[in-house]
N, C-alpha and C positions, 0 to 999 in steps of 0.2 A: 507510476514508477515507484520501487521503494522509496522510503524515504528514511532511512538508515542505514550506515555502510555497513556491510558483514566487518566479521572478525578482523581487526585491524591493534596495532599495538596504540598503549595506553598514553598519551603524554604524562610527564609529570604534575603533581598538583601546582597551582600557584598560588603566592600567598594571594588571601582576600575575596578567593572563589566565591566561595562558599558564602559570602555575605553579599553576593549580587541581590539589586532587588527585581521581584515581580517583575515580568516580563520580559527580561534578557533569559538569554541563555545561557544556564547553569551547566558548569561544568560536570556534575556529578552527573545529569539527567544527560549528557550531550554526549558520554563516553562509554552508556551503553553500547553492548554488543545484541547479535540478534538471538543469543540464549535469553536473556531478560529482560528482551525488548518492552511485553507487554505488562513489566510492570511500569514503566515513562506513561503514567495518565497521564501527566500532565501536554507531554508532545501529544499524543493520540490524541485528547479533545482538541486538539489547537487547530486544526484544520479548518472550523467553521469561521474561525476570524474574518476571514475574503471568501464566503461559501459561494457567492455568485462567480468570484474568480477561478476559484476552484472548479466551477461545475463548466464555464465558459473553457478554459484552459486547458484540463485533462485530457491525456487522448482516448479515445473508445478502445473499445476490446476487438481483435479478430472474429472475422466471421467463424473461420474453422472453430477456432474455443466454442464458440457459442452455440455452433452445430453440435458438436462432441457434447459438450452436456448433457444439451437436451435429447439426443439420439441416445445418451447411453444411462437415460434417465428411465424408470418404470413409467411417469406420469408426468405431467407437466407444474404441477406443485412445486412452488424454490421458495426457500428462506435465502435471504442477502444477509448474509452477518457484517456488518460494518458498513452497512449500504452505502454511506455518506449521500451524496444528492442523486444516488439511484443512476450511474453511469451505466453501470453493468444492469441493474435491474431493467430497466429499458428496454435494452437490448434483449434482454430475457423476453419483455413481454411482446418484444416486436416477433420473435419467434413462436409466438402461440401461448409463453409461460403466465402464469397464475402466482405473483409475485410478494411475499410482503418482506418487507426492510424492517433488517434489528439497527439500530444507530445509535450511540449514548449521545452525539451530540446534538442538543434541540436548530442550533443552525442550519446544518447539513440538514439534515431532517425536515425542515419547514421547508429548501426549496425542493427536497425529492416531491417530498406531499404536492408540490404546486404541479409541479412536473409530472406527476398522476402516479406517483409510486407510494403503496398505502403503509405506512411506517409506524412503529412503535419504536420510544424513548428510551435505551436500556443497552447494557453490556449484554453480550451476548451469554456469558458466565451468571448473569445476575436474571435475564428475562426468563421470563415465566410461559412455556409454552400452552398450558389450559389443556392440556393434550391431544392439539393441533399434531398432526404427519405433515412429512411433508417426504416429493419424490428425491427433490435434488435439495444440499446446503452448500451454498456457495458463498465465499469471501473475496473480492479483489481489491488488494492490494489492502488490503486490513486483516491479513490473520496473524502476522507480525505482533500486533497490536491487542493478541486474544491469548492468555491462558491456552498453551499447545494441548493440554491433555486437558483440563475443564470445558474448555472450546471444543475438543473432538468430542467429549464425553457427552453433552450437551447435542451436540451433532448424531450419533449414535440414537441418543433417547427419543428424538424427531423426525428420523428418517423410518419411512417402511422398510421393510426386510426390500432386498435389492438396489434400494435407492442408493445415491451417489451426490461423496461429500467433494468436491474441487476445492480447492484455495490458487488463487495465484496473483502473478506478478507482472508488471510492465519493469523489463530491466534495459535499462539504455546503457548503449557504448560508447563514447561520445569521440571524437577524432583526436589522436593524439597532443596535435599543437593546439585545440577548442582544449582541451581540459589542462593541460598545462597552464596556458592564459586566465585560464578560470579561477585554476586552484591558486594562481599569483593574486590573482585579487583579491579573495577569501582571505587573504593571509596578509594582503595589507589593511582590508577595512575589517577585518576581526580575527587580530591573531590572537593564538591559542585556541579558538573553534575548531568544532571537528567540521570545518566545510572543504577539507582536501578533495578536490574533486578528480584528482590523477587516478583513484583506485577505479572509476568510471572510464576511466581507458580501457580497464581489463578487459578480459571476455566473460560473458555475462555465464557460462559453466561453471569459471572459476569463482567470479565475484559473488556469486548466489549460490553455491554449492551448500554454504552452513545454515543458509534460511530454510532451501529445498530441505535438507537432513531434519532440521528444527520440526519442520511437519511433521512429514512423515514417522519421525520418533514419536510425536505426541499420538500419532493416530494409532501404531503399533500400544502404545500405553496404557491409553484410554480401552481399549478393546473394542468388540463388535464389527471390525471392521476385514476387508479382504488385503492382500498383498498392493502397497503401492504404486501405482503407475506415473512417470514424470512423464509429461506432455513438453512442446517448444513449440512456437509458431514464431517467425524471422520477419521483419517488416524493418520499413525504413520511410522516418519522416523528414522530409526537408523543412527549418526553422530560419525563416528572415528574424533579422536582431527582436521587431518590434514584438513578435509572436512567442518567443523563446522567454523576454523579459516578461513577456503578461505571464507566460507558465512560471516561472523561475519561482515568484514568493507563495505558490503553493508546496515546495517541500518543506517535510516536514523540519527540517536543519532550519530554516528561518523561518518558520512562522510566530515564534518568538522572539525575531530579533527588532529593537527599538527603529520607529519607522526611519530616525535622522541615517541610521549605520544602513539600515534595508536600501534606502537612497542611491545611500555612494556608493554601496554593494551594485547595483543595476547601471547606475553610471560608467563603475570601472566595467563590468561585463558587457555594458553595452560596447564600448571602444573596443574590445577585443575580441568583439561579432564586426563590426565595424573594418578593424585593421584584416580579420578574414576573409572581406571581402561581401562583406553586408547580410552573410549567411550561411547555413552547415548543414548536412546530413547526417544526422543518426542515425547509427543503427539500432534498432530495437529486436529482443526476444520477449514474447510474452510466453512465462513460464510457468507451470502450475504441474500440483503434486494433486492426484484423485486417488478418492477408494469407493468400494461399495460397499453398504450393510452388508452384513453377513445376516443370512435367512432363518433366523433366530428371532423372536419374540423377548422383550422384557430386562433390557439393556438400558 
């Protein structure tokens, strides 16, 4: 799922933010929006903190996504930009694909490697492709996290003429009265954070509309590329409390937050999967914005 909310208004500063230490969450870094997501290094490498929780927790990707790729790929060649532990690469290679992972963080990265997905250490704006091709460049759920036009550009210079860049997203809807309860807890064990979790009520057209646009801008930028196609695939996971709180401190909003507050955060969440009735359905869209090279050399 993202792991930032689109465009939402600013709170005010408070005094003494700014002098948080190390490992909480900064308010300056916490109140980005999804235009300047991918400068927040600091959120972006934080992921690897619980990499096995991470890798154990996430949900997988749609068959369809992953047919569509590779069906509307020249060859079976993919770079994963932001592989993290090779979810999506996986699944790529379970389809016949030819996989290697860009990951800047060596966590994520050590358990993709273990997990058989062959990975190099690096931003995706910063690696060095030796000049490697590739058919398909895909990102899930890390192009948020990339330079929109460095990252397309980048993407461009490694794809053959027809090949096909995808990016996308796990976006969840969450039940009106589950994210109300949610966002009341948020806000009693860390208020002033951005963990409002009501704006995950929305629909995920709405809620995702400026990250989709954010792409696609950059790939129109960068050039090389064809007219953008937006993709949806609808799915729906049911989450018992225990399942829900294992995923919960893989978003990016807490993986900085200090274990004692992380605690009570999963405590009060827990009760209020509990008082629901000991579980809940999501609804999920996995969204993703694609292009193809343009049949041009030297980009």
């Amino acid at each position: 799922m993202p792991t930032i909310p689109p465009e939402r208004p600013r709170r005010p500063e408070r005094p003494g933010r700014s002098e948080e230490p190390e490992g909480q969450v900064r308010a300056g870094e916490a109140r980005f929006g999804v235009r300047d997501s991918h400068r927040a290094r600091q959120m972006a490498e934080s992921f690897g903190v619980d990499a096995e929780r991470y890798e154990r927790a996430r949900p997988r990707y749609p068959d369809g996504l992953i047919e569509r790729i590779v069906s509307g790929s020249p060859g079976l060649d993919v770079l994963d930009a932001g592989c993290g532990t090779g979810i999506a690469a996986r699944q790529l290679q379970a389809a016949g694909c030819r996989v290697l992972g860009v990951e800047p963080d060596v966590r994520m990265a050590e358990v993709a490697r273990r997990l058989g997905v062959e990975v190099e250490v690096s931003t995706l704006e910063e690696w060095e492709p030796a000049g490697r091709q590739f058919d398909a460049v895909v990102a899930a759920q890390a192009w948020h996290w990339i330079d929109p036009v460095a990252g397309a550009a980048k993407a461009a210079r490694v794809l053959r003429p027809g090949g096909r860049l995808a990016v996308f997203w796990h976006v969840f809807q969450l039940p009106p009265d589950i994210a109300e309860s949610f966002a009341d807890a948020y806000e009693r064990v860390l208020p002033g954070a951005p963990g409002d979790l009501r704006w995950m009520a929305r629909a995920p057209e709405t809620a995702y509309a400026p990250m989709l646009a954010k792409a696609a801008d950059g790939f129109r930028a960068a050039g090389g590329f064809g007219d953008a196609e937006e993709w949806r695939f609808d799915w729906e996971r049911t989450y018992a409390r225990d399942t829900w709180l294992d995923q919960l401190p893989t978003i990016g909003l807490l993986t900085r937050v200090p274990q004692d507050k992380l605690a009570e955060l999963l405590e009060e969440v827990g009760a209020a999967v509990d008082k629901a009735g000991g579980g809940f359905t999501m609804r999920y869209a996995t969204v993703a914005v694609s292009v193809t090279r343009n049949g041009v050399d030297g980009l």
